[in-house]
C-alpha positions as CSV (number, residue, x, y, z in Angstrom):
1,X,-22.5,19.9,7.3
2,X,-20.8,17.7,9.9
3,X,-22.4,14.8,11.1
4,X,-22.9,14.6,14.6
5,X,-22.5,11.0,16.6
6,X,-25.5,10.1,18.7
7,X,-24.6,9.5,21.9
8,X,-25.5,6.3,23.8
9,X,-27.7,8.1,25.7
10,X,-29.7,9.8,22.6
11,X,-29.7,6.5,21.3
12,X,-31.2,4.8,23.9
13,X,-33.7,7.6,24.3
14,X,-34.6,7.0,20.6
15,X,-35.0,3.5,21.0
16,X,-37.8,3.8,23.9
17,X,-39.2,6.5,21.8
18,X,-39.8,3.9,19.0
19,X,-41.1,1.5,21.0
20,X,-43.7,3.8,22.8
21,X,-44.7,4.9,19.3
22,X,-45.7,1.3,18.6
23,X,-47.5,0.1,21.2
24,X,-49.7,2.1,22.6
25,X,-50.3,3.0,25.7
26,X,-46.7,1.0,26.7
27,X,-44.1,3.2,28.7
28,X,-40.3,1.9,27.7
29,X,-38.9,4.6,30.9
30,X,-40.2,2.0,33.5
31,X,-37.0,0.7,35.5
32,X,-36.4,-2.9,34.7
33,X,-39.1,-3.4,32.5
34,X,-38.5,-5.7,29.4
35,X,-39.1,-2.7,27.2
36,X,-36.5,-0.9,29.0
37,X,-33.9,-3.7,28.3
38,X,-34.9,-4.5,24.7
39,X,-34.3,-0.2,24.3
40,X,-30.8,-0.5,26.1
41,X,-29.6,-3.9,24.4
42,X,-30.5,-2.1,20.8
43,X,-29.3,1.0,21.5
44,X,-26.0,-0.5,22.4
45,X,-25.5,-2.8,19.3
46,X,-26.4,0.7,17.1
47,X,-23.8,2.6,19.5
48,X,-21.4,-0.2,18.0
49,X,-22.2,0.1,14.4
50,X,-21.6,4.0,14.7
51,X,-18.1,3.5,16.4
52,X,-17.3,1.1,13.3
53,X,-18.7,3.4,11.0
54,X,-16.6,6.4,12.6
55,X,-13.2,3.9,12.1
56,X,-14.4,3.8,8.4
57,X,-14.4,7.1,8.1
58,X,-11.2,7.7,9.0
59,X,-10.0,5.3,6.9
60,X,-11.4,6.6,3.8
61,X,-9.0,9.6,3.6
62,X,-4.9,8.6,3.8
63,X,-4.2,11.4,6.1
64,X,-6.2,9.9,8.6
65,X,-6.0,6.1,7.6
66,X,-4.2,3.6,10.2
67,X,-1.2,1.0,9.0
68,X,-3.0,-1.1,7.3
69,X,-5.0,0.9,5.6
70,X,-2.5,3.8,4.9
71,X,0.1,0.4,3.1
72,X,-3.4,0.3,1.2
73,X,-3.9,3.5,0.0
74,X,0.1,3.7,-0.7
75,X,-0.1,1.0,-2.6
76,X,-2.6,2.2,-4.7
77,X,-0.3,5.1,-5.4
78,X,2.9,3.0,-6.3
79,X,4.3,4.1,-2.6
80,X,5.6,1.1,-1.2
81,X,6.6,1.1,2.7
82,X,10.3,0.7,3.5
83,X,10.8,-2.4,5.4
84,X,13.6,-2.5,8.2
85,X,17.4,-3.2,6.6
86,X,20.3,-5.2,8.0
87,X,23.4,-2.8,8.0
88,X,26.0,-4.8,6.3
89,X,29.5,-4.3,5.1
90,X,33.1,-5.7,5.5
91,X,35.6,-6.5,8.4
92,X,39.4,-7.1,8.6
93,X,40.4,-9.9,10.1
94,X,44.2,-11.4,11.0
95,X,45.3,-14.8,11.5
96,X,47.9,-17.4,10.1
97,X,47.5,-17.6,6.4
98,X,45.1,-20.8,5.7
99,X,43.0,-20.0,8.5
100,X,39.7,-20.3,7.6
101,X,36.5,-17.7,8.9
102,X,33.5,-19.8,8.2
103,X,29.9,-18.4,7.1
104,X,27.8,-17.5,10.0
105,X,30.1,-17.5,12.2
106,X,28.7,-14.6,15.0
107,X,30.5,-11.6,16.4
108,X,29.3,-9.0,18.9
109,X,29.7,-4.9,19.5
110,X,30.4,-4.0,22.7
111,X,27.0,-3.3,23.0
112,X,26.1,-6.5,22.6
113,X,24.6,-5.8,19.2
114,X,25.0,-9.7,16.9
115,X,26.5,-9.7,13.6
116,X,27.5,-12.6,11.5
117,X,29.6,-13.5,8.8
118,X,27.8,-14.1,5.4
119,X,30.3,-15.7,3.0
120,X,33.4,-18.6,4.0
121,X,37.0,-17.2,3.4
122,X,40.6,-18.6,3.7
123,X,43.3,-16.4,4.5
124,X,45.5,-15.9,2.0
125,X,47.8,-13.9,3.8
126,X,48.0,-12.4,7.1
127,X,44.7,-10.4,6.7
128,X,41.5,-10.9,4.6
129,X,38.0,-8.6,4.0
130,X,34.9,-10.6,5.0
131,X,31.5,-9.7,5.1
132,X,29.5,-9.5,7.7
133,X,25.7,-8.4,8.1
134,X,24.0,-7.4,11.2
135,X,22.1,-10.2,12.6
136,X,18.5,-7.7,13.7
137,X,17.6,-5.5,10.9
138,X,17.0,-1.9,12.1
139,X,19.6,1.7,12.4
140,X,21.1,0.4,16.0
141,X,22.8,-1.8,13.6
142,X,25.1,0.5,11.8
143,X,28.4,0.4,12.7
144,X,30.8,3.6,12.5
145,X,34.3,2.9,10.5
146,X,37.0,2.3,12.0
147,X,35.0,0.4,15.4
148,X,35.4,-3.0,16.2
149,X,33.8,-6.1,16.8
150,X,34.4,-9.8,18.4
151,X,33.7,-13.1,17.5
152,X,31.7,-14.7,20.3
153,X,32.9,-18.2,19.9
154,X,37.2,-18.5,18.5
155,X,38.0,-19.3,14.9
156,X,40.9,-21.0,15.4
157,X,44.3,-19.4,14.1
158,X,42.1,-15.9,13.8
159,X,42.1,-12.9,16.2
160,X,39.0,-12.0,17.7
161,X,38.8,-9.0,17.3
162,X,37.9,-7.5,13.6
163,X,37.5,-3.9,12.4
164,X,35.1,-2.5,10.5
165,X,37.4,-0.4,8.4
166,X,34.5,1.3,6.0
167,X,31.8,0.5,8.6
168,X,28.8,-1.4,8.2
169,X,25.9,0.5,6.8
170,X,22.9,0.3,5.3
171,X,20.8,-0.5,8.4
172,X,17.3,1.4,8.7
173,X,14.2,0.6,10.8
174,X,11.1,0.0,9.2
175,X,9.6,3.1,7.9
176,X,6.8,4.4,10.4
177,X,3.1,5.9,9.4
178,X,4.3,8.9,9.8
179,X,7.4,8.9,7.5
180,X,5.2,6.8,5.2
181,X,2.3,9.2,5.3
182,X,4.9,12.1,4.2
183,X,6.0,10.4,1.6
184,X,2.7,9.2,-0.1
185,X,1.3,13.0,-0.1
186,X,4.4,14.1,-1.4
187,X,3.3,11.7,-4.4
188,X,0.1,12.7,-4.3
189,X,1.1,16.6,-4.7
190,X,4.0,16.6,-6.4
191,X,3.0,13.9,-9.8
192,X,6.2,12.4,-11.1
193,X,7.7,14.4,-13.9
194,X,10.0,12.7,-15.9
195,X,13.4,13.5,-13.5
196,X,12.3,17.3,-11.9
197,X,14.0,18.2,-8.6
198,X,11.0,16.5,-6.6
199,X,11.5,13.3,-8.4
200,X,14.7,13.0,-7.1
201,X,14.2,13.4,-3.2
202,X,11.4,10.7,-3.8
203,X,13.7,8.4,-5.5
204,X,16.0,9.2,-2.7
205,X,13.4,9.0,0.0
206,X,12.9,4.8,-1.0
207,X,16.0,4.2,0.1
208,X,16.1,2.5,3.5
209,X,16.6,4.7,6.5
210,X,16.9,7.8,4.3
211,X,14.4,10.2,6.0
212,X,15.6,13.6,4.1
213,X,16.6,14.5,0.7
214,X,17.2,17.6,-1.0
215,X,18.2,18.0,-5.0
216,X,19.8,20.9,-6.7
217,X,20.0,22.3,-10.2
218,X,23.3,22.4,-12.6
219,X,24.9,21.3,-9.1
220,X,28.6,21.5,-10.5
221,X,27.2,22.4,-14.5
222,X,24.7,22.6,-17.1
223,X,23.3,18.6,-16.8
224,X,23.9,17.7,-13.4
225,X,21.9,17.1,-10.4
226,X,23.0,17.6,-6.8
227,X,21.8,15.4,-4.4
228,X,22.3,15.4,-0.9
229,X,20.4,13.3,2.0
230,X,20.6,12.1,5.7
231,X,19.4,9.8,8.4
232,X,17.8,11.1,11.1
233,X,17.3,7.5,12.8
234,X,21.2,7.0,13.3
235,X,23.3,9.2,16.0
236,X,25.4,10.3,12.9
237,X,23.4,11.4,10.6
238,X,25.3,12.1,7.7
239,X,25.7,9.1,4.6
240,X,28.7,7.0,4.8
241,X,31.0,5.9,1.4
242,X,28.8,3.1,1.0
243,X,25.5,5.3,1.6
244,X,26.7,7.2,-1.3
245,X,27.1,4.0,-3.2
246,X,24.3,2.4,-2.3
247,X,22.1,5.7,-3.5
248,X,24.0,5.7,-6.8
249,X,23.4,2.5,-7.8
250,X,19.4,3.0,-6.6
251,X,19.1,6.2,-8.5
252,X,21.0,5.0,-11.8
253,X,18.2,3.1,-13.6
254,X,15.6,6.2,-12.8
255,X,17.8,9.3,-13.6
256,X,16.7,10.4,-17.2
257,X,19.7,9.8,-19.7
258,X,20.4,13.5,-20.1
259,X,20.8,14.1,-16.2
260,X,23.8,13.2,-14.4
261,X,23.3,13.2,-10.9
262,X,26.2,14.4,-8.3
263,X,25.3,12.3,-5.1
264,X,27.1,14.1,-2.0
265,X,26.9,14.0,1.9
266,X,26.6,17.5,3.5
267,X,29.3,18.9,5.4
268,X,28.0,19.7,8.8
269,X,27.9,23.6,9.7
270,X,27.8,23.7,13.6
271,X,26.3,26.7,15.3
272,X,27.1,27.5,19.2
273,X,24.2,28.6,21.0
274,X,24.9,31.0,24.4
275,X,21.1,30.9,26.7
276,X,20.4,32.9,29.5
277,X,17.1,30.7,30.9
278,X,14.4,31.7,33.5
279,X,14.2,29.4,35.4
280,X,17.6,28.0,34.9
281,X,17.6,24.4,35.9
282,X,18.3,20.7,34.5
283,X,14.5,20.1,33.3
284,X,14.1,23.9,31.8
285,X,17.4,23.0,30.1
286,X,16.8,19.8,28.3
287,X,13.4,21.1,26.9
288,X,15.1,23.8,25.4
289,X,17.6,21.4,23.7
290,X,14.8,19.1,22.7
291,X,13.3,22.2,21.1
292,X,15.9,23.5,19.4
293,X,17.3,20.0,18.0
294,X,13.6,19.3,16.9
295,X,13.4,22.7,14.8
296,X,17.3,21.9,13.4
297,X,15.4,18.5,12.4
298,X,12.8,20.1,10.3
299,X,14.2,23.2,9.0
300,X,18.0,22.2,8.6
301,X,19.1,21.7,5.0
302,X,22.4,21.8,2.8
303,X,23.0,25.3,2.1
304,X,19.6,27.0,4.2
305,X,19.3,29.5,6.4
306,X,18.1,29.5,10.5
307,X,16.3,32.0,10.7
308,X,17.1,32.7,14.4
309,X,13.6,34.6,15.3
310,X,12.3,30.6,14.5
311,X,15.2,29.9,17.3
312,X,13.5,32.4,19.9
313,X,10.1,30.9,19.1
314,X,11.2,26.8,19.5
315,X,13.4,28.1,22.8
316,X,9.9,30.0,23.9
317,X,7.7,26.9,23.5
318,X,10.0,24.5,25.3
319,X,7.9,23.3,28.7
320,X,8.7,25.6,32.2
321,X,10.4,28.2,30.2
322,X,9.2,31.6,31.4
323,X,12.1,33.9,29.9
324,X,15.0,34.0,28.3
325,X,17.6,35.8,26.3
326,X,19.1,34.2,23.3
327,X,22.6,35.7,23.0
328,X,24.3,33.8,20.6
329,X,23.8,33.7,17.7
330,X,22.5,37.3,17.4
331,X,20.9,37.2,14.1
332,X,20.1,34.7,10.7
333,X,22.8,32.1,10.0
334,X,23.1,31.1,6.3
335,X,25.4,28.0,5.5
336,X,27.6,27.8,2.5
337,X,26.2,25.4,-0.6
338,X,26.6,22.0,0.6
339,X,27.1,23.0,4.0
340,X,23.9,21.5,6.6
341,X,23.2,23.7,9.9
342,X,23.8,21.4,13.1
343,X,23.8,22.4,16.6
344,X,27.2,22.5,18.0
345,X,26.6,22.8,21.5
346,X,24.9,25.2,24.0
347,X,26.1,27.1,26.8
348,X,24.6,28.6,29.8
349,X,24.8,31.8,31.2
């Protein structure tokens, strides 16, 4: 049976109640009287001790918990939360051979984003490879290959300007209690089991900044493992090189000796949407976007299906839509192995 939580009101009620019982012939209603007070002041400290007892509660189950106690209740599983990452990587730079880049030496996006250099190079020849981290950890950090960056003060006999040939990658924000919460019932449900499919999303899923894995059977043959993942906190959300690296190396020392896994990025599979809206304005429009990229974020996977009655339904529940007639696409869209469902673009009509 639920428990119902006295009011203040009941409370105090209760309080006079007990003191009338006490002393006969006293009446605890009488406006200003010291009984009256001495009911209100302990019906407020109990009022307190039921608000604590109804945080408690909460926190006893992990579904419910806040952050410190859900990092509590993780911990008690193994579950450790991610903490935020520094993307990192290398950059090209030119100069006179014998220049030299020294460590910590700061460059800047053209955002304004900081990095800095982490070891001390000379040039040897015209150009070098020097690595750099990012100097705030978190996703903003990640830099796409082939962008550049500056250094904020000269290096003398060194361009200032550097390219991020590979990219820097790596970077992830911390892990929120949401995200943290997924991933310690998934632990809960689904015991570890000595290198099944679900052990390997959550091996993938400790990576930093990895918020979605999927693994496959006999991928490319009998023995091997596909594994494909993303990050949904960066604009691009499909691993670089190095993510692929960086999730072999992690998965390695886990994988059972029989298994070999086949780590791989999934191909976007971009779907055009056509929309006739009622109403039809900028506000109607953007909900219906939000929608739709929200459902692509938590049905999408390598190789699944959109089913597009789902479509209707996410394009139905965006706010100050009244109608509407989803033209394109006309029926179920089913990507290719490997392939991931993304939303192209959406027209108007």
């Amino acid at each position: 049976m639920t428990f119902a939580r006295p009011t203040l009101s009941d409370l105090i009620e209760r309080a006079r109640t007990d003191l009338e019982a006490r002393l006969p012939g006293a009446d605890a209603r009488l406006r200003r009287s010291v009984l009256d007070v001495l009911a209100r002041v302990n019906a407020g400290g109990l009022a307190g001790v039921y608000a604590y007892l109804d945080f408690l509660a909460l926190q006893l189950m992990p579904d419910t918990a806040e952050a410190e106690y859900l990092d509590r209740w993780a911990s008690i599983w193994g579950v450790a939360r991610k903490a935020a990452a520094s993307a990192a990587g290398a950059v090209t730079v030119t100069g006179l051979v014998g220049a030299i880049v020294p460590q910590g030496a700061e460059l800047a996006r053209v955002d304004g984003a900081l990095y800095r250099t982490t070891e001390r190079i000379v040039l040897a020849g015209v150009s070098a490879q020097v690595a750099v981290e990012a100097v705030e950890a978190g996703a903003a950090g990640v830099v796409e290959a082939g962008k550049t960056l500056t250094f904020r003060s000269p290096v003398a006999a060194v361009s200032a300007v550097v390219t991020a040939a590979a990219g820097l990658v790596g970077g992830a924000d911390q892990e929120t209690d949401t995200e943290l919460l997924a991933r310690l019932l998934a632990r809960i449900r689904k015991p570890p089991n000595g290198g099944s499919r679900s052990d390997y999303v959550a091996w993938a899923l400790e990576l930093p900044g990895v918020t979605r894995a999927w693994s496959y059977a006999n991928w490319t043959g009998p023995g091997t493992v596909g594994l494909a993942f993303v990050f949904d906190g960066r604009e691009n959300i499909f691993p670089l090189q190095a993510d692929l690296d960086a999730m072999a190396a992690h998965i390695e020392p886990l994988r059972p000796v029989t298994a070999t896994p086949v780590i791989f990025a999934p191909e976007p599979w971009p779907i055009s949407f056509l929309i006739t809206a009622t109403p039809d304005n900028v506000e109607v429009r953007a909900a219906i976007e939000a929608e739709l990229r929200d459902l692509f974020a938590r049905e999408a996977e390598p190789g699944g299906t959109m089913l597009v009655s789902h479509e209707r339904e996410a394009i139905s529940l965006a706010a100050g839509e009244h109608d509407h007639v989803l033209r394109s696409p006309a029926s179920n869209q089913e990507a290719p192995p490997g392939a991931m469902p993304t939303i192209d673009g959406i027209a108007w009509q």
